[in-house]
N, C-alpha and C positions, 0 to 999 in steps of 0.2 A: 429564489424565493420572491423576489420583486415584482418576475415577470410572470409568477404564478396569481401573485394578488392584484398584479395590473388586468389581466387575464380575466379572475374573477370578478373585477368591478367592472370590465367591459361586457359580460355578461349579462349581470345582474343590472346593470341599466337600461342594454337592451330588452332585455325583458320587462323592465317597467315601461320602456317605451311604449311597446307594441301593446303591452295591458290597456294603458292610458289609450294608445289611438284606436284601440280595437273595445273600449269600452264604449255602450249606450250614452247616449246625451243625455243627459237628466232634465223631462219634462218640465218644463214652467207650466205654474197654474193659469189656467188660461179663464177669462174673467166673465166667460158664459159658464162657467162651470156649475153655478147655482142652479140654471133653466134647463139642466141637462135633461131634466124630467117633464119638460112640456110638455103638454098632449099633444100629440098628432093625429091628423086622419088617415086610416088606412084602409085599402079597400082587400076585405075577409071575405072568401070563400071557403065553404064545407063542401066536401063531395062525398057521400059515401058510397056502397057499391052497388047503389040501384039510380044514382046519378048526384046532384044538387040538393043540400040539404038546408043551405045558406047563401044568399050573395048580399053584399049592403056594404058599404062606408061607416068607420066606425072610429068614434075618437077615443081614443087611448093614452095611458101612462103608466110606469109600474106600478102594481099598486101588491099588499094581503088578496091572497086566492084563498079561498076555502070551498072545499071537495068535500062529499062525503064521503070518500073513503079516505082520501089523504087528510085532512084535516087542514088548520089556516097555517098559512107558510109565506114569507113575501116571495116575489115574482114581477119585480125590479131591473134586471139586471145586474144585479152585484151580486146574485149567485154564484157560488163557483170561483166567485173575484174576477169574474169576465167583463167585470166595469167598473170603474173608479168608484163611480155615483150611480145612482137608479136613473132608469132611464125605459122609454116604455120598450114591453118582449110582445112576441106572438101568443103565448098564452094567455098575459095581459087581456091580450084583445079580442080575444076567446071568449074570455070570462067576462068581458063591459058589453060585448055582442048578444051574450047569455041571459045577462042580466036585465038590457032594456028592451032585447027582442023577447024574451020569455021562451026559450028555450034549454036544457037543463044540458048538463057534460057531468062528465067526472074523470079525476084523477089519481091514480096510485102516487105519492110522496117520496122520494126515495132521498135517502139524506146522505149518502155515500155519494150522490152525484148532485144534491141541495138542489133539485127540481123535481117538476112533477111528469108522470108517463099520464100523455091522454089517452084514457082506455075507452068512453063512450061519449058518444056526442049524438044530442039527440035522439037516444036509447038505442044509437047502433053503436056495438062493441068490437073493436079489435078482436078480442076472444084469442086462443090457443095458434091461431092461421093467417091474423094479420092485426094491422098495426095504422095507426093515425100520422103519417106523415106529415112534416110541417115543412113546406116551400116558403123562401120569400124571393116574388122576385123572379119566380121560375125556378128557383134555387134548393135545395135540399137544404135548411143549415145543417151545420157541420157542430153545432151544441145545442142544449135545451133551450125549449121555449120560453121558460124566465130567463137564459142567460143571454139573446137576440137581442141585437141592440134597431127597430125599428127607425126611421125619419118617415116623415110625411112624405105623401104620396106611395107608399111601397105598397105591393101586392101578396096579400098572405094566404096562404091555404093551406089547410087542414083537409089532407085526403086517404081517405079508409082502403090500403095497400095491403093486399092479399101477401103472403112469403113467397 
């Protein structure tokens, strides 16, 4: 009986052990955390499928998107919980490109995935056979456009991709 509950305490400890060394650090707040949302310049490209529909430098941060078919939604980065804090996306900077270049986009909302799908950019539509890809970087990302977390200097593009 002894050497059953010795047995089980030598267990039960190693198992907290390896819990304990095999658990995540617990982040400290780190004391930029407030400026997490500074604007940066980024340089945005449009391509759609008859070539260049955009190129320029744009400074950005997350900020409320509002689409006419999606309606206003923020586009921060804390969509999804893919950031602490807001912090400027490619959409973002889609939308401040849109707005001081005077050219129009639009977006479908989808709240199942708390971002928006770019359907038109500059009255060319993905439509039924293709789709607005967003690169940064050269990079496909791999989540939505509010949930990108940009730095300055990075390379965005937004490109009108047949299936």
């Amino acid at each position: 009986m002894h050497l059953t509950s010795a047995r089980r305490t030598l267990v039960v400890t190693a198992a907290l052990g390896l819990a304990l060394a095999s658990a995540p650090a617990v982040a400290q707040p780190q004391a930029t955390a407030a400026s997490t949302n500074a604007p940066v310049k980024v340089s945005l490209t449009v391509k759609g499928p008859d070539g260049r529909l955009f190129k320029g430098k744009i400074k950005t941060k997350g900020h409320d998107v509002t689409t006419a078919t999606g309606g206003t939604h923020r586009c921060d980065g804390t969509n999804g919980g893919a950031n602490p804090s807001a912090v400027p996306t490619p959409t973002a900077a889609l939308d401040d490109a849109a707005r001081k270049r005077h050219f129009t986009w639009d977006g479908t909302w989808y709240a199942s995935f708390d971002d928006f799908s770019v359907d038109t950019i500059k009255n060319v539509s993905g439509g039924g056979f293709a789709y607005w890809n967003i690169a940064v970087n050269g990079t496909s990302i791999p989540v939505g456009g509010c949930q990108f977390k940009l730095r300055a200097g990075d390379k965005v593009a937004f490109t009108w991709t047949a299936f």
